[in-house]
C-alpha positions in Angstrom: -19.7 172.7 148.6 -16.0 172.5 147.4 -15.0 172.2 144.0 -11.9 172.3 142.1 -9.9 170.6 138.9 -6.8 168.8 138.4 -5.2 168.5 135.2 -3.2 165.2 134.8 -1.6 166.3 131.6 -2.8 168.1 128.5 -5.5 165.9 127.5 -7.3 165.0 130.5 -8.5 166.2 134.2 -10.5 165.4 137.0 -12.8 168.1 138.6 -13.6 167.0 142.6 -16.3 168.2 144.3 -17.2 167.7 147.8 -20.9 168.4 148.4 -21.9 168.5 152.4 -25.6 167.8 153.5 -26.3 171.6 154.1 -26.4 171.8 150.0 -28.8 169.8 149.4 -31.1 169.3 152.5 -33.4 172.3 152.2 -33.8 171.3 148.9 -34.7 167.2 150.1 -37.3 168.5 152.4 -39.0 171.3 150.2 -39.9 167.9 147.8 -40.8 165.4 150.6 -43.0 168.5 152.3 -44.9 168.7 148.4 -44.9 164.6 148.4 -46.8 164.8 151.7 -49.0 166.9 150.6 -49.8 164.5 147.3 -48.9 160.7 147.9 -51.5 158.2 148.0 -50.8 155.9 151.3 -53.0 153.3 152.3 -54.3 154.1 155.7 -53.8 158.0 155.5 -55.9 160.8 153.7 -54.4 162.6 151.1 -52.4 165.2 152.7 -52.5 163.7 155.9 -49.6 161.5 155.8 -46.8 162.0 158.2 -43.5 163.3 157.5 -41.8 160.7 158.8 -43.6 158.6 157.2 -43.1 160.1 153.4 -39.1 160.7 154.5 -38.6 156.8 155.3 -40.6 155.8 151.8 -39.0 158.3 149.4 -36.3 160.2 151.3 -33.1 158.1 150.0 -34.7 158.5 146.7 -35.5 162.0 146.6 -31.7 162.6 148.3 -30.2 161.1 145.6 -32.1 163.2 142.8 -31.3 166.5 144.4 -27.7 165.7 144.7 -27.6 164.6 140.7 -29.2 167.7 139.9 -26.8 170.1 142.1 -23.7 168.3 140.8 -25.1 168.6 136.8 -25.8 172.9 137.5 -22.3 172.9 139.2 -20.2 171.5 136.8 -22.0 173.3 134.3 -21.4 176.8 136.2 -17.6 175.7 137.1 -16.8 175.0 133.0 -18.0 178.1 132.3 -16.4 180.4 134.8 -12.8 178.6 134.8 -13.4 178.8 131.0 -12.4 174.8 130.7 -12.0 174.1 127.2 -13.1 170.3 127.1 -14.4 168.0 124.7 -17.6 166.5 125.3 -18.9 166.3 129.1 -17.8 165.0 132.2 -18.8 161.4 133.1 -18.4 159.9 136.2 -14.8 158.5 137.4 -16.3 155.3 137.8 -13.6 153.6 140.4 -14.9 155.9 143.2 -17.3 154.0 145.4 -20.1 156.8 146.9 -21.1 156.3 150.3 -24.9 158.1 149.7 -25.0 158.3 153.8 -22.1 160.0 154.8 -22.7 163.5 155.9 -19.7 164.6 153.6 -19.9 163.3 149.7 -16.9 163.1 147.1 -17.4 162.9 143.6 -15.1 162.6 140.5 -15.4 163.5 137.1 -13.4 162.8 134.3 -12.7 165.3 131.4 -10.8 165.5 128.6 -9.2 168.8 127.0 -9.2 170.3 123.9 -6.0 170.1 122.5 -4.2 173.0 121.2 -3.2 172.8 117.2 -1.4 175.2 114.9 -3.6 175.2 111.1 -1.0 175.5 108.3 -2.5 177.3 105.4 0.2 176.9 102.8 1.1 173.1 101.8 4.2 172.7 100.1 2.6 171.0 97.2 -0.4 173.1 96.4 -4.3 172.0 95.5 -5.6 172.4 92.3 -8.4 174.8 91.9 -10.3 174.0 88.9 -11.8 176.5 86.7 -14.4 174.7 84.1 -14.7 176.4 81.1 -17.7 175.6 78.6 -15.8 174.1 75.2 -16.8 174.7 71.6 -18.2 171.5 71.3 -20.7 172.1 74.6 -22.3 175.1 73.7 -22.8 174.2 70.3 -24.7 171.1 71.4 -26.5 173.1 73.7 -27.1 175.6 70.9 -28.7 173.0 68.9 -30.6 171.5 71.5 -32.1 175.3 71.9 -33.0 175.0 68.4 -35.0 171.7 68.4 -36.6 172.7 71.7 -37.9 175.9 70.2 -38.4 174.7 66.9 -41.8 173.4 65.0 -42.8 169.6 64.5 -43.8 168.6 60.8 -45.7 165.6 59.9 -43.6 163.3 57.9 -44.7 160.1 55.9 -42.2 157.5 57.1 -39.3 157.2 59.7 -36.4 158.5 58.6 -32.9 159.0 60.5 -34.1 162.0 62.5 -37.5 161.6 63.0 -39.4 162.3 66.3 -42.1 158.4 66.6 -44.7 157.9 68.5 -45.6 154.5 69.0 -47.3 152.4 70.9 -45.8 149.3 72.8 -47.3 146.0 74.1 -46.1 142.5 75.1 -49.1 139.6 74.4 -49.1 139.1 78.5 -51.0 142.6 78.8 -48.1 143.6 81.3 -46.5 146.2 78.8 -48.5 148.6 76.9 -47.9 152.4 76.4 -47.6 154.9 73.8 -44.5 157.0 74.0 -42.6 159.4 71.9 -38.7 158.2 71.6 -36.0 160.4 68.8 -34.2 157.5 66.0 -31.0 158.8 67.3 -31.8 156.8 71.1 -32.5 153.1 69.0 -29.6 150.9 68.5 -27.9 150.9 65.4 -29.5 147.6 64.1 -33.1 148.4 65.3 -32.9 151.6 63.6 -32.6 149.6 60.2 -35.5 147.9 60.5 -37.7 150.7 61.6 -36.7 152.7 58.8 -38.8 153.4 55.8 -41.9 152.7 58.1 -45.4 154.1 58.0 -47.8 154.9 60.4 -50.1 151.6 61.3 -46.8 149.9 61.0 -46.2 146.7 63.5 -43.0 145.3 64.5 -41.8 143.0 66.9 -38.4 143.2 68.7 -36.5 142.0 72.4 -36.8 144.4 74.7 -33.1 144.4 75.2 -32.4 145.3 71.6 -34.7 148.7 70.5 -32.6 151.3 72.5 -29.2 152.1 73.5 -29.7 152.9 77.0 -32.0 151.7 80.2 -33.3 154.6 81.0 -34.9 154.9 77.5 -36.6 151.1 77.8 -37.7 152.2 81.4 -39.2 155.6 80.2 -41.2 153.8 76.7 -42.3 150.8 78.7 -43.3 152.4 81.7 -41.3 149.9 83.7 -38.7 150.3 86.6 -35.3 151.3 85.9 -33.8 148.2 87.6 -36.0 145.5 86.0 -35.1 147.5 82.4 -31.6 146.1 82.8 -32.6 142.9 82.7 -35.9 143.2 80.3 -35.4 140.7 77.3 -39.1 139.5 76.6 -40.7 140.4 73.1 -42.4 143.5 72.3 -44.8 144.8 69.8 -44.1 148.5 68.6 -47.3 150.0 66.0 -46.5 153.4 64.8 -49.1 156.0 65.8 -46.4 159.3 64.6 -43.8 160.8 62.8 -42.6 163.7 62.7 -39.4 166.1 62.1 -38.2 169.0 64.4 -37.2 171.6 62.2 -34.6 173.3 64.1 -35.4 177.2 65.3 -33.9 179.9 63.5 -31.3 181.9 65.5 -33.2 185.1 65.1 -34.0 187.9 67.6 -37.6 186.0 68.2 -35.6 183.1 70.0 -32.8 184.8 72.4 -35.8 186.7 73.0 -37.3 183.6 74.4 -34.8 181.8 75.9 -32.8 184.9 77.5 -35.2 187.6 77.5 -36.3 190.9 76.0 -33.2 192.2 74.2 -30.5 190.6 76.7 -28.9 189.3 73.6 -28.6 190.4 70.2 -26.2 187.9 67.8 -25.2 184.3 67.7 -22.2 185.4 69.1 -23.5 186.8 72.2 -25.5 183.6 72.8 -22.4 181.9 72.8 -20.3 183.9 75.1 -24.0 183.9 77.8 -24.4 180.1 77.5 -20.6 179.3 78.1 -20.9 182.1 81.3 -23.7 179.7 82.4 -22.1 176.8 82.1 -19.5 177.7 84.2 -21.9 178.9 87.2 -23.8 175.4 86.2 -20.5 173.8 87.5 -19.6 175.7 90.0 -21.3 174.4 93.4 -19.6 171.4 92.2 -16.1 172.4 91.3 -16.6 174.7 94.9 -17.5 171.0 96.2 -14.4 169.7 95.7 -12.1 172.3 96.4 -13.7 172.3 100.0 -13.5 168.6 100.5 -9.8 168.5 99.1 -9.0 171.5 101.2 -10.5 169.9 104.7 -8.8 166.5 103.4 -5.0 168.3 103.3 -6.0 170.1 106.4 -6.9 167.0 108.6 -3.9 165.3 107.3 -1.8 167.9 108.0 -2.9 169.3 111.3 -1.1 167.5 114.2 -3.8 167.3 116.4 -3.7 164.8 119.2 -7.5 163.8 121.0 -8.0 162.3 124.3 -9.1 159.1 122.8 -9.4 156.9 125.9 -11.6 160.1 127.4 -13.4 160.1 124.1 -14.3 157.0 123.6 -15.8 156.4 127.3 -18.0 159.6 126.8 -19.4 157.9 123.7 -20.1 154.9 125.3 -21.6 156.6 128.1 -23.8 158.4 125.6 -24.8 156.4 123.3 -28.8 156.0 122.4 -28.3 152.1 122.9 -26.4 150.3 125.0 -22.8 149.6 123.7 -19.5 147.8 124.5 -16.5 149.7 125.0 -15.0 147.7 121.8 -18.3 149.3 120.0 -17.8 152.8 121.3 -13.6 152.3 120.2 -14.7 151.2 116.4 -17.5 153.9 116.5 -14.7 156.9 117.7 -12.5 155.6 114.8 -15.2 156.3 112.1 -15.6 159.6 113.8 -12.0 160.4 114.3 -11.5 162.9 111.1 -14.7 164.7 111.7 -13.8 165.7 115.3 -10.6 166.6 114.3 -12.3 168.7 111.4 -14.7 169.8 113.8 -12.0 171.2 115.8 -10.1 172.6 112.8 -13.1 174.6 111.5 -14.2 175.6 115.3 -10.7 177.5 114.9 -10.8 179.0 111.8 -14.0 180.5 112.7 -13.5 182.2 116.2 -9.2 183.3 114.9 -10.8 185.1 111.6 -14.2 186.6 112.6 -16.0 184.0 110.7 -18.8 183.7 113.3 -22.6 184.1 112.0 -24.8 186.5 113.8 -28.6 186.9 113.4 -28.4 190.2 111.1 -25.8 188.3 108.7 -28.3 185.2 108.6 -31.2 187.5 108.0 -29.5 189.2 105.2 -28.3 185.5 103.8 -32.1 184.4 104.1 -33.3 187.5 102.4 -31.1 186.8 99.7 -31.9 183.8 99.3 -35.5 183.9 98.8 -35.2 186.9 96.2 -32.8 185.0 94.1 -35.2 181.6 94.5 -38.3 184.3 93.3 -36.4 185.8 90.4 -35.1 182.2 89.6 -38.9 181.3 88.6 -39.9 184.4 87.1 -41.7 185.8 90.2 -42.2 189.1 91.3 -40.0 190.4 94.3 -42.3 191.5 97.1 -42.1 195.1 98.9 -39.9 194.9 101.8 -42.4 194.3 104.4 -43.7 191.1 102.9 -40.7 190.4 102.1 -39.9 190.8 105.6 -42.8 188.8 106.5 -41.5 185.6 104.5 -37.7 185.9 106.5 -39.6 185.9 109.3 -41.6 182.7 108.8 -38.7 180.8 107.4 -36.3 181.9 110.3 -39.0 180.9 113.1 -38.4 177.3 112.2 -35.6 176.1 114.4 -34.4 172.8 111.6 -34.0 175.6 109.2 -32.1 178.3 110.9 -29.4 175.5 111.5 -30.2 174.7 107.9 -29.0 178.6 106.4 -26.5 178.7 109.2 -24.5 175.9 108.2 -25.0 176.9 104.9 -23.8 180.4 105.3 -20.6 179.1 107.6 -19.7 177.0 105.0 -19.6 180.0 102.3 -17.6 182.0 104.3 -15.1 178.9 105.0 -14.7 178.0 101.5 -14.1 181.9 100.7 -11.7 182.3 103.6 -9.8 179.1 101.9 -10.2 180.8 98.5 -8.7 184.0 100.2 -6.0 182.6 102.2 -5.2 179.1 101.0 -2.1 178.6 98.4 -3.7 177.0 95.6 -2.6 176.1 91.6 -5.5 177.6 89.4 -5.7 174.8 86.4 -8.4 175.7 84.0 -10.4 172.3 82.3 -13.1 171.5 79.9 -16.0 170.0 81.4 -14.6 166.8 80.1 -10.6 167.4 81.3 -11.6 168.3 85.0 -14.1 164.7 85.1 -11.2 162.8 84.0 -8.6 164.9 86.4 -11.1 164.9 89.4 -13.2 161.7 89.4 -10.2 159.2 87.6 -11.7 155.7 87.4 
C-alpha cells in the first residue's frame, strides 16, 4: 500500500493512497473461511458449505468492508505520524470513480489544514475589568434584612404599615383558596389603604390584579402559575387569620454569633466591612463571566484567522446526524464560525502557555471542590482516605471528568487573561456596573 499527501495551498490537501489486493486479501478470506463455518444455506449443513460457494454470495461484500476498514486505520496512523494538523477528518474526494475490481485501488481524500494565527494580547483600546464594590445603601439593607430574619414576631391587634398578615384567599369558583403570609410593604399603595386598621376575622374583596405590586407575589398567595398571574383579574376574597410585627434583632454579639459564627465578628462595624467582602465574592463568577466573554469577543474579532470553509462545510454535511443539503450544512457552519475560530484560539493558548490539565491537577481541583461544597453546608471534612474515596467516585464518571475539566481549563484561561491581558480596572456599585454592563 502506497500513501502520501499533497498540499494544494495552506488550507487544504489531498492524501492518495493506492491499496493493492495483497493488503487486504488475507484479511477477505480469514472472514469468508469464519462465514463458512456459520452461514445458513439452503441445501448445505452448517459448516459444510463450500468456499466457493460463500466467496460468490458474500465475497464483493466482505472485500469492500475490509478495504473501508484498512483505509480508516491508515489514514488515522498516516495523520499521526506526518503530524498533519487538520480540521475535522478526511472525507472522500467524491469525483473519483472506484473500480472495486481492479487488482490496483486509488483512493482520495480531502483535508483541510489548520490554519496558522498570531493571538494579540494587547488591544489598543483596552477592556474594562469591573470590580463591584458593595455600597452603603446594600449592606445596610442587607443589615436590616438580618435583623428581621433573626428578630421575634409579636401579635398585634390590627394591620398597620409594617405588619407581617396571614390571610386566607378564595375566589367563589373554589379554584383559588390558600392561606399565605404576605409583609404590607409588597400590597399596592391603594390596597394598602383599605386593609389598614383591620382586625383578624376581617373580609375584603379586591381584583386580583390590584392587591400586590408584583406577579411573583399574586403567584406565591394564590398558589397559581407565574404566567397566568400576569393576566389574573377575577375577584378575590382575603379574611385575616394574622398579624404580627417583626421586631427587628438587636446587633449584639448573640446575632453575628449566629449569622457569622462563634466570635468571627465583634462590632457593627466589622459586620459591615464582612458583608461588603461577601458581596463582592457574591458577584464575582458573574463579573468573571463577563470579563471572559468580552475577552474571547475582542479575541475572535481580532485574530485573523482564515478556515477552509468549503472543506468545512462538506465535512459537516458529511457528518451530520440527519441528512442535510449542502445549503443546510453552509448556514449551519456560519452559526458555528466564531466558535471554531474560538476553538482554535483557546486550543493555542493552552498548548503555547502550559495551560494543559493533567489527572493530578484535576484530582487536586476535584478535591477542592468537594471540601469547599462540605464546609459550605456546615459539614464535617472527612479524613483523607474517605476523602479520597469520594474523588474517586466522582472522577469514575466519564460526563463529569469532562464536566471539572472544562471547568478547571476555563479557570486557568480566565487567570491567564487576568495575567497577561491589558485591561482598564473600573471599580462600580452593584447598581453602576448593571447599567455599564447590561445597558438597555
Amino acid at each position: 500500500m502506497k500513501i502520501s499527501v499533497n498540499k494544494k495551498n495552506k488550507l487544504s490537501g489531498i492524501i492518495s493512497i493506492e491499496v493493492e489486493k495483497k493488503d487486504y486479501e488475507q484479511n477477505v478470506h480469514d472472514v469468508l473461511k469464519r462465514y463458512s463455518k456459520t452461514a445458513n444455506i439452503p441445501g448445505f449443513r452448517k459448516g459444510f458449505v463450500p468456499m466457493g460457494l460463500v466467496k460468490k454470495q458474500y465475497g464483493n461484500a466482505v472485500k469492500v468492508d475490509e478495504i473501508n476498514k484498512l483505509l480508516d486505520s491508515s489514514l488515522k496512523k498516516y495523520i499521526q505520524d506526518e503530524k498533519l494538523d487538520i480540521l475535522g477528518g478526511p472525507i472522500p474526494y467524491t469525483d473519483n470513480e472506484i473500480n472495486w475490481s481492479s487488482e490496483s485501488i486509488n483512493f482520495d481524500f480531502e483535508i483541510g489544514y489548520t490554519p496558522e494565527f498570531k493571538v494579540n494580547l494587547k488591544p489598543k483600546k483596552p477592556i474594562t475589568k469591573y470590580e463591584v464594590k458593595a455600597d452603603k445603601k446594600m449592606v445596610d439593607n442587607q443589615i436590616k434584612n438580618i435583623q428581621s430574619q433573626y428578630g421575634k414576631l409579636i401579635s398585634r391587634t390590627v394591620v398597620e404599615k409594617k405588619s407581617e398578615i396571614t390571610s386566607n384567599f378564595s375566589s367563589d369558583s373554589g379554584e383559588i383558596n390558600n392561606s399565605s403570609m404576605f409583609k404590607t410593604e409588597s400590597l399596592k399603595p391603594s390596597f394598602l389603604k383599605k386593609i389598614l386598621g383591620l382586625k383578624v376575622g376581617d373580609e375584603l374583596k379586591e381584583n386580583g390584579s390590584k392587591i400586590f405590586k408584583e406577579n411573583y407575589e399574586l403567584s406565591r398567595n394564590l398558589k397559581i402559575e407565574l404566567e397566568k398571574a400576569k393576566t389574573f383579574k377575577n375577584e378575590v376574597l382575603i379574611k385575616i387569620e394574622e398579624i404580627n410585627e417583626r421586631e427587628l434583632a438587636e446587633l449584639d454579639q448573640d446575632l453575628f454569633d449566629k449569622v457569622f459564627g462563634k466570635n468571627s465578628v465583634k462590632t457593627v462595624t466589622e459586620m459591615k466591612k464582612k458583608l461588603s467582602e461577601d458581596f463582592v465574592k457574591q458577584f464575582q463568577n458573574q463579573v468573571d463571566q463577563k470579563l471572559m466573554n468580552d475577552t474571547i469577543e475582542y479575541l475572535i474579532d481580532s485574530t485573523k484567522i482564515i478556515l477552509p470553509a468549503d472543506f468545512l462545510i462538506k465535512w459537516m454535511q458529511l457528518n451530520s446526524e440527519k441528512k442535510i443539503t449542502i445549503e443546510e450544512a453552509k448556514a449551519e457552519y456560519d452559526k458555528s464560525e466564531k466558535g471554531m475560530k474560538y476553538q482554535l484560539i483557546e486550543s493555542k493558548l493552552i498548548i503555547d502557555n502550559n495551560l494543559q490539565v493533567n489527572f493530578e491537577d484535576l484530582k487536586s481541583f476535584t478535591t477542592d471542590l468537594i471540601k469547599n461544597q462540605m464546609q459550605q453546608y456546615g459539614q464535617a471534612i472527612p479524613d483523607e482516605k474517605e476523602l479520597d474515596g469520594i474523588v474517586a467516585r466522582v472522577m469514575s464518571n466519564k460526563d463529569e471528568i469532562k464536566r471539572l475539566t472544562e471547568q478547571l481549563t476555563s479557570s486557568r484561561i480566565l487567570n491567564f487573561f487576568k495575567d497577561n491581558f491589558n485591561y482598564k480596572l473600573k471599580k462600580v456599585s452593584y447598581d453602576e456596573y448593571l447599567k455599564e454592563a447590561y445597558p438597555s
